[in-house]
N, C-alpha and C positions, 0 to 999 in steps of 0.2 A: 337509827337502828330499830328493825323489827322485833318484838320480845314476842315471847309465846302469848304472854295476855291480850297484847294488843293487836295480835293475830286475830286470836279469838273473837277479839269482842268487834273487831271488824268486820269476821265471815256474818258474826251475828245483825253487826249494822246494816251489811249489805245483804243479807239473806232474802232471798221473794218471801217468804215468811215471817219477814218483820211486820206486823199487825197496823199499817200506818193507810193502808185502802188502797196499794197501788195496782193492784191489781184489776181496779175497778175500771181507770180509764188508760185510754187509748192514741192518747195525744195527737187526735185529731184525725188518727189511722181507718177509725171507721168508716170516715165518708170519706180515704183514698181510696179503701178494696170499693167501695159501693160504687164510686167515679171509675173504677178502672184503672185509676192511675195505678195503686201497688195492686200485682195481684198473683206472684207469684214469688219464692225465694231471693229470686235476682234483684227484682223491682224494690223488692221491702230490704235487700242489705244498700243497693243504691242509695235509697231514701236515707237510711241509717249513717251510712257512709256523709251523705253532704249535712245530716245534723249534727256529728262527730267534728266536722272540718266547720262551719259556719251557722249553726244554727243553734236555736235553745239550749240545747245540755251544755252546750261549751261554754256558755255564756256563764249557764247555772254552776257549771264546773269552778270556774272564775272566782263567782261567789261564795261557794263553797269553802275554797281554800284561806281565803282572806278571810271569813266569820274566824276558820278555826286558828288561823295567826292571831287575831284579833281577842278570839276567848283566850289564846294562851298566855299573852298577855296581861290577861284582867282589861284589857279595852273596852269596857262592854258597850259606850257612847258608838266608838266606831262597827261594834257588832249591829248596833241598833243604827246605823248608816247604813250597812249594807244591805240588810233586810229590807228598810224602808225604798233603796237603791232598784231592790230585786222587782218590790212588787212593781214598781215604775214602771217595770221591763213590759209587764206581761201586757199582751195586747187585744186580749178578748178575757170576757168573765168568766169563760171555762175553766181557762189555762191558769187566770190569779186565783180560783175558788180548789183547783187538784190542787196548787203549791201551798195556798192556804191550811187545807183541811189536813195533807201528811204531815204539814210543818208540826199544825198543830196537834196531831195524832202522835209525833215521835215526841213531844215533848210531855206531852201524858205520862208515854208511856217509861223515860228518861225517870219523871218524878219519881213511880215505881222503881225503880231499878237502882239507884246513887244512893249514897248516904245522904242521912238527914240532912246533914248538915252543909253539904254542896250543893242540896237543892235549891236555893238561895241564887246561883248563877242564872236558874233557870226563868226566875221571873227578871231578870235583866230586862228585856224586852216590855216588861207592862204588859199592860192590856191590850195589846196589839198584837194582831193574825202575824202567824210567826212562816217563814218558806219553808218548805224542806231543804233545800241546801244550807240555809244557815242553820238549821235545828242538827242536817246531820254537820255540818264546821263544828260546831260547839259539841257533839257528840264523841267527835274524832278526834277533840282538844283533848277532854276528860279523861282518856282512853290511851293519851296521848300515842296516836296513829300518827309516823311523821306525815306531812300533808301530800306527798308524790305517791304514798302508798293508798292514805283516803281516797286521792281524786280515782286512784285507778280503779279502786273498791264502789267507788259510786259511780263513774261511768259506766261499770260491769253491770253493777244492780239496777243501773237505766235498760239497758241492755236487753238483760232476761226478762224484765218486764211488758218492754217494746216488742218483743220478739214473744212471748207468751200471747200475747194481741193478735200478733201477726198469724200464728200458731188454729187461733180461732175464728179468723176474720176470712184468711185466704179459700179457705183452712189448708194447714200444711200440716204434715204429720210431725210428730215428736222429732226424727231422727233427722229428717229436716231442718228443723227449729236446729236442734242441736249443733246441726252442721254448719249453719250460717252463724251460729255464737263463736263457733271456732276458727271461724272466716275473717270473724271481726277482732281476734286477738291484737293484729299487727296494727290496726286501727286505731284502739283504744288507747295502745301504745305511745302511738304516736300523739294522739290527741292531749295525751297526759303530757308528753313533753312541749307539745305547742302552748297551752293551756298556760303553764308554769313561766312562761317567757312572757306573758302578755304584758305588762305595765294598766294599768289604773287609766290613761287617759286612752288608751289601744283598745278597752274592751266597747264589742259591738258584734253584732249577729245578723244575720240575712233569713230571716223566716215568715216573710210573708207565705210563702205557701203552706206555712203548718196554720200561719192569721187565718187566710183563705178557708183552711180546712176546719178550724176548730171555730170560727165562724158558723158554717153553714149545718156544722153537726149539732150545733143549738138547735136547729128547725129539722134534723132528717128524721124520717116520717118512724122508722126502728128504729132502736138502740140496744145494744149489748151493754154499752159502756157510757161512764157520764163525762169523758172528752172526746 
């Protein structure tokens, strides 16, 4: 059950104004508008669309959800499984250093925000770079957001981000942006409930082309963004 608090502190988790640097990159989007591949509404909700169905966020979604069963719990060994799991994943140093720096940015920011006396969860982890999917699990625990309402809360805030990018990149106008967020409703939808059926030994993602991309956005010659 949803309560009014954990509404709240959800719209807050998921907010584009959560002060965690997502704003900065671009998951690799900058050298598609530059290649030509995305470069117009259609091409960028496609894109969105096959990373919803098989690529990174779903994967991240995955992890996400298990941190925050795992923090609700008190598991913290298997919270520290999954993170260590996650950064396995990543497959260029862009993409481990964006999931590094907001992990580590919402857990800052986390310390501020709880009581004293639960900040304690927070250093679970040690001295080890922490992902944003597990920092927001563990955020969504605390909060206790049940986890179908999280994933959809952090699909969305992947979302507006990616689509903010695209926003600057293609460039599209606002009402644009807007229209392909409300395009992708049925999407995320679905994504949440595919996500939530995966089993442990089932998870795996197809994204060599965001590899490809966030590859070669190391060496492109501009940048807006630092993925």
């Amino acid at each position: 059950m949803v309560t009014d608090f954990s509404l709240l502190s959800l719209l807050q988790l998921a907010s584009p104004a959560l002060p965690v640097g997502a704003y900065s990159y671009s998951e690799g989007l900058e050298m598609l508008v530059e290649r030509g591949i995305v470069n117009s509404a259609e091409t960028l909700q496609n894109w969105m669309d096959w990373e919803l169905r098989e690529g990174a966020i779903s994967l991240d979604g995955a992890v996400m959800v298990r941190a925050l069963n795992a923090a609700y719990t008190g598991n913290w060994d298997k919270v520290q499984e999954w993170n260590h799991w996650s950064s396995a994943t990543r497959e260029t140093e862009e993409l481990r250093q964006q999931s590094w720096q907001m992990g580590n940015a919402l857990l800052r920011l986390l310390m501020s925000l709880w009581a004293v006396e639960d900040r304690v969860k927070l250093t679970a982890l040690g001295e080890e770079d922490c992902n944003f999917a597990v920092a927001f699990g563990m955020a969504a625990s605390y909060w206790q957001i049940p986890p179908d309402v999280a994933l959809l809360g952090y699909l969305h805030s992947w979302a507006c981000n990616f689509i903010g990018a695209g926003v600057k990149l293609i460039p599209l106008g606002q009402t644009a942006g807007q229209q392909l967020l409300f395009n992708l409703q049925p999407n995320l939808v679905t994504a949440v409930q595919t996500i939530l059926r995966i089993e442990d030994d089932d998870l795996s993602s197809c994204t060599w082309g965001l590899s490809l991309a966030s590859m070669q956005h190391e060496t492109q010659y501009s940048r807006l963004f630092r993925s």
